[in-house]
LOTI-576960 format. One record per residue (C-alpha): residue in three letters; z, x, y. Coordinates in steps of 0.001 Angstrom, whole numbers, plus 500000, padded with zeros to 6 digits. Example, Ala and Ser with C-alpha at 12.3 -4.5 7.8 and 13.67 -1.06 7.14 Angstrom:
code->ALA	pz->507800	px->512300	py->495500 .
code->SER	pz->507140	px->513670	py->498940 .
***
This chain:
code->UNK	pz->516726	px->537881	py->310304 .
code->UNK	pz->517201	px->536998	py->313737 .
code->UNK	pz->519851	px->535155	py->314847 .
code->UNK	pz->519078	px->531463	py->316698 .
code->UNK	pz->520903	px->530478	py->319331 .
code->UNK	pz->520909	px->526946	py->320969 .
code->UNK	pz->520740	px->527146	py->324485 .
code->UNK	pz->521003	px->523921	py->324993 .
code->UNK	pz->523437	px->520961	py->323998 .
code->UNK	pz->521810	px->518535	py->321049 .
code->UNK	pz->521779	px->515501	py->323340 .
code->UNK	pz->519856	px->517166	py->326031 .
code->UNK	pz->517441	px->518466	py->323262 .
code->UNK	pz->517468	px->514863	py->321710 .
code->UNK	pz->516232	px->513221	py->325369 .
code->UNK	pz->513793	px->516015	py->325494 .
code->UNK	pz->512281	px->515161	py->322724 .
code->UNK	pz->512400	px->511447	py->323193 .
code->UNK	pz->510528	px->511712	py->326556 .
code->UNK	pz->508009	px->513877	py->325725 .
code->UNK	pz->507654	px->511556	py->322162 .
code->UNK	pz->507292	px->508672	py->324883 .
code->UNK	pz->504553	px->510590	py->327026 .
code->UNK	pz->502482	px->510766	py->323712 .
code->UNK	pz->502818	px->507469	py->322516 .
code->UNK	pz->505359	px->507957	py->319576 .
code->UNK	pz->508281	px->506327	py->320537 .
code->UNK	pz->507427	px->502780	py->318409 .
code->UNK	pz->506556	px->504972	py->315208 .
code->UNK	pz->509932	px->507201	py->315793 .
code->UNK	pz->511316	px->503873	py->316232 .
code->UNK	pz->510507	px->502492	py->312718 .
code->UNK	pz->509373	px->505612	py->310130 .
code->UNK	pz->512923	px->507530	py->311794 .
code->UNK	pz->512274	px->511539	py->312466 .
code->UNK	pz->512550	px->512787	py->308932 .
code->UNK	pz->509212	px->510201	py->307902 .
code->UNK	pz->507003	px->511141	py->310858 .
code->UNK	pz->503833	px->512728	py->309750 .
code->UNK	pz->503807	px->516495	py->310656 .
code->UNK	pz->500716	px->516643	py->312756 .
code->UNK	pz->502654	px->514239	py->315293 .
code->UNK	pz->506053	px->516105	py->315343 .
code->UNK	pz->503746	px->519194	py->316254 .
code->UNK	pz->502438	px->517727	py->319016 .
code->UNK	pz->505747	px->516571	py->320148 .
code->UNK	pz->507076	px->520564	py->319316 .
code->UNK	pz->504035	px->521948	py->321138 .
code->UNK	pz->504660	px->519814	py->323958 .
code->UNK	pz->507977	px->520557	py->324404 .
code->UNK	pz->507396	px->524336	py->324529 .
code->UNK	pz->504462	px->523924	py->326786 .
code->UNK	pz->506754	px->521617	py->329241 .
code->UNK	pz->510050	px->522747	py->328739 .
code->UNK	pz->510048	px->524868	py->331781 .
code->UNK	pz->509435	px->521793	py->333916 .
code->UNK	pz->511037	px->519754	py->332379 .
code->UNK	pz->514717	px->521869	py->332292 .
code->UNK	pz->513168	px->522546	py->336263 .
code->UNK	pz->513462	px->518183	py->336776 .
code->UNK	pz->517199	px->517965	py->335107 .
code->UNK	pz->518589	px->520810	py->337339 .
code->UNK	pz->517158	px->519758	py->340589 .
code->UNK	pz->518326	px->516223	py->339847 .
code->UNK	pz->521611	px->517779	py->338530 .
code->UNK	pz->521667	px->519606	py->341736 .
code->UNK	pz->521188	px->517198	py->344135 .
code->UNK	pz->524251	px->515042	py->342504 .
code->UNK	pz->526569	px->517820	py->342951 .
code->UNK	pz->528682	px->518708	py->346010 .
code->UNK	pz->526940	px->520670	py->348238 .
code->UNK	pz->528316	px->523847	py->348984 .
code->UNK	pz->529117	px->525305	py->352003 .
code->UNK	pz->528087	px->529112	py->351409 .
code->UNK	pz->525216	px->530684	py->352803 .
code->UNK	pz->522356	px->531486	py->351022 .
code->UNK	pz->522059	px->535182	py->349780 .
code->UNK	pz->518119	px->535647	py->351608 .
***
């Protein structure tokens, strides 16, 4: 069996999920059925989402990650 690792932390996962839950429309139902009563063909569409966007999605957080960080003085390696 292969071993699953989380690469990232659960909150980040957690506002992942709530975003992309909010893009389709599924925040009010989250809201009052909770995770665990949501019907199965909308958490796939939230799961499919999230591995069709994830990319861009991680791409948004670091670049607005990056530009609140210090900048550094180095010079770039190309």
């Amino acid at each position: 069996m292969a071993k699953h690792r989380n690469l990232l932390n659960a909150s980040l996962r957690d506002r992942f999920k709530y975003e992309v839950a909010e893009g389709l429309g599924l925040t009010s139902a989250i809201e009052n059925k909770g995770w665990a009563d949501m019907p199965t063909k909308d958490l796939g569409r939230i799961g499919g989402t999230i591995g069709g966007n994830m990319v861009k999605v991680m791409i948004r957080h670091a670049e607005a990650s990056l530009s609140d960080a210090p900048k550094s003085t180095e010079k770039p390696l190309f």
